[in-house]
Short mmCIF file of the C-alpha atoms (twelve columns), coordinates in Angstrom:
data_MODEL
# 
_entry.id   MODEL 
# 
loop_
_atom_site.group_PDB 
_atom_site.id 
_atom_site.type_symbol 
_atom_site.label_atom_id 
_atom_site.label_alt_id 
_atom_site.label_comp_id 
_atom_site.label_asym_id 
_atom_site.label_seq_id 
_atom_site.Cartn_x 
_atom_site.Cartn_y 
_atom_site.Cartn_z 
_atom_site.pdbx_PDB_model_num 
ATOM 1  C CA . UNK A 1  40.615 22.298 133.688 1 
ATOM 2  C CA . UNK A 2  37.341 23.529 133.256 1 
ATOM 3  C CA . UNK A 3  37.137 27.629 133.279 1 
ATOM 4  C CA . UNK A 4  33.764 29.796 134.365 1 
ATOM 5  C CA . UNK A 5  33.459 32.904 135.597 1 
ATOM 6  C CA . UNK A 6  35.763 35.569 136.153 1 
ATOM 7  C CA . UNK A 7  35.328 37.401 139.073 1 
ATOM 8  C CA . UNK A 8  36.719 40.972 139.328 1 
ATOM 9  C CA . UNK A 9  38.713 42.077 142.279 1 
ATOM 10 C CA . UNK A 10 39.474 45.848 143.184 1 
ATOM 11 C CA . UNK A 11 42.382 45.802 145.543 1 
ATOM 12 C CA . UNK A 12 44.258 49.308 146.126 1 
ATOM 13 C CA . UNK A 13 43.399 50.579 143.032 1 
ATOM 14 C CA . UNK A 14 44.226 47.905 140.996 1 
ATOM 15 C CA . UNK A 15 41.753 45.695 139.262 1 
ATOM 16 C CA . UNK A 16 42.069 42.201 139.135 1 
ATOM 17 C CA . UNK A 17 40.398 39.330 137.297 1 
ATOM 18 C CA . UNK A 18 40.451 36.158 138.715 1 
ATOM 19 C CA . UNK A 19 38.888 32.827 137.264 1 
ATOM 20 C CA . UNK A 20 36.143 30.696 139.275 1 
ATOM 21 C CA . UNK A 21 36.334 26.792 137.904 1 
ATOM 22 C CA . UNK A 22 32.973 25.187 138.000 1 
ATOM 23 C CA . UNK A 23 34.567 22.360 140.043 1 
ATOM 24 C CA . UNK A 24 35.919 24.866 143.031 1 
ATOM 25 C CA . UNK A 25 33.982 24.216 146.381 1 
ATOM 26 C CA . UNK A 26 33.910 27.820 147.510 1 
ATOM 27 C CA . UNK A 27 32.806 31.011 146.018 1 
ATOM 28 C CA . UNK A 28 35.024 32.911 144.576 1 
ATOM 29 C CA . UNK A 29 32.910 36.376 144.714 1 
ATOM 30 C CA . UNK A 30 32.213 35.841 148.583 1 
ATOM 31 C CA . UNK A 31 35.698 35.483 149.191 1 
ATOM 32 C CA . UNK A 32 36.666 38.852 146.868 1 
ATOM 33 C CA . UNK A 33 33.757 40.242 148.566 1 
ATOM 34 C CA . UNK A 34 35.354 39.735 152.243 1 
ATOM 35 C CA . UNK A 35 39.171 40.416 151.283 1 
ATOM 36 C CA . UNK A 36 37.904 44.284 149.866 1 
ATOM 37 C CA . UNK A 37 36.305 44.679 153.018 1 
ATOM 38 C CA . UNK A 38 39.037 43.897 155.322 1 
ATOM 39 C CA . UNK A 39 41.008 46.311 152.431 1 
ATOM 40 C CA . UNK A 40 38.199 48.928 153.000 1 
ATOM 41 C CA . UNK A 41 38.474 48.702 156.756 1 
ATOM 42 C CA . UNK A 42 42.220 48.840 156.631 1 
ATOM 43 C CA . UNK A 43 42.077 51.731 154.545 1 
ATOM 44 C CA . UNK A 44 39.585 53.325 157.259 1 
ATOM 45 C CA . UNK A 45 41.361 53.072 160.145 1 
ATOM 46 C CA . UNK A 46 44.949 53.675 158.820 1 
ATOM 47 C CA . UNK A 47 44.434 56.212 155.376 1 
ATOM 48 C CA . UNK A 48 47.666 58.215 155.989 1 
ATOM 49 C CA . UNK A 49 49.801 54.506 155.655 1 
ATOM 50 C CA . UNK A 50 51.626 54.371 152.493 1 
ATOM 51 C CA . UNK A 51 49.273 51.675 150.020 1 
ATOM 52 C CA . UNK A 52 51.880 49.113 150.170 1 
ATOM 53 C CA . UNK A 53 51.637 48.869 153.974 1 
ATOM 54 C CA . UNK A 54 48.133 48.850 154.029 1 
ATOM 55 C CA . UNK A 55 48.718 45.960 151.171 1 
ATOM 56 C CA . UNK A 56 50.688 43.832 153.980 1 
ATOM 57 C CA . UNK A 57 47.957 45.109 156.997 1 
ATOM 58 C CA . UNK A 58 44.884 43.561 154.614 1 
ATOM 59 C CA . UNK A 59 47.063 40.549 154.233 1 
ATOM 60 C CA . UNK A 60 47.882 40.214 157.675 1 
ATOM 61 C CA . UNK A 61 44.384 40.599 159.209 1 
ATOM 62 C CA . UNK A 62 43.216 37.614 156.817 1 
ATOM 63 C CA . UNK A 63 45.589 35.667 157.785 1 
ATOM 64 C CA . UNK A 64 44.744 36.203 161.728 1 
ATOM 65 C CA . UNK A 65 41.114 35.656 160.690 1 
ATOM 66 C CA . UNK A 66 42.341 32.372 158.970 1 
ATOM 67 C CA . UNK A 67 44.154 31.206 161.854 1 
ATOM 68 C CA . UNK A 68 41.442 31.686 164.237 1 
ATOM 69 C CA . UNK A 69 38.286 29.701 162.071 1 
ATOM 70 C CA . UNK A 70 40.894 27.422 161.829 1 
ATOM 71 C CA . UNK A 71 41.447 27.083 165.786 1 
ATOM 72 C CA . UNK A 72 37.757 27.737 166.857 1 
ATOM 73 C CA . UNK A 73 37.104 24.901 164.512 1 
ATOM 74 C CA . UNK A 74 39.357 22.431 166.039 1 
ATOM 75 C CA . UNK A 75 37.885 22.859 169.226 1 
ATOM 76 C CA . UNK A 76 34.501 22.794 167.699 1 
ATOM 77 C CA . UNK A 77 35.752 19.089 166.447 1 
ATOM 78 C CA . UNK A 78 37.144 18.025 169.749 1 
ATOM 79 C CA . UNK A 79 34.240 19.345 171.661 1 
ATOM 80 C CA . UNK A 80 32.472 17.100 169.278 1 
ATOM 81 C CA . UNK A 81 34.168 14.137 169.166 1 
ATOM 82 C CA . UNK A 82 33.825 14.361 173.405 1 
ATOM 83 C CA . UNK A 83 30.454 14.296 173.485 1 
ATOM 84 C CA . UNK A 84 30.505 11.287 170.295 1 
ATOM 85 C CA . UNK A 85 32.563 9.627  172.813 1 
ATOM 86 C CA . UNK A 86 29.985 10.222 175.622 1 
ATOM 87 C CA . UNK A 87 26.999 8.606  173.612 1 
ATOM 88 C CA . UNK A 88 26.155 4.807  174.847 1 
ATOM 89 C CA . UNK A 89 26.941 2.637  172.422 1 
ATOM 90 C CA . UNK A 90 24.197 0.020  171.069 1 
# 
């Protein structure tokens, strides 16, 4: 396994370091980037919540942002494949 960068996550005042292989198709800093801002924005709307619910609110809201790429894509790929389908064929 090849190592390169480690990339530094603050999450709840904890720091984290987490390692980026060279061979890894995403970016590791964009997605530390977006989990402390959906940690921020929990932290914003809900700062009297003890940390450890505000742990499982962050982890939550990822998830349900997860899930729905994941469905908007799909129908993306049908809606795709329809029109594929539509084409005339040589």
């Amino acid at each position: 396994m090849q190592q390169g960068q480690k990339v530094r996550l603050e999450f709840f005042g904890h720091t984290y370091y987490l390692s980026q292989r060279q061979t890894d198709e995403v970016d590791l800093k964009h997605i530390v980037s977006y989990v402390e801002q959906v940690a921020e924005q929990i932290v914003k709307e809900h700062p009297g919540l003890p940390a450890h619910k505000q742990i499982v609110l962050t982890v939550l809201s990822v998830a349900k942002d997860y899930f729905l790429a994941k469905k908007e894509l799909t129908a993306f790929e049908h809606r795709v494949e329809n029109l594929l389908k539509k084409l005339p064929t040589s």
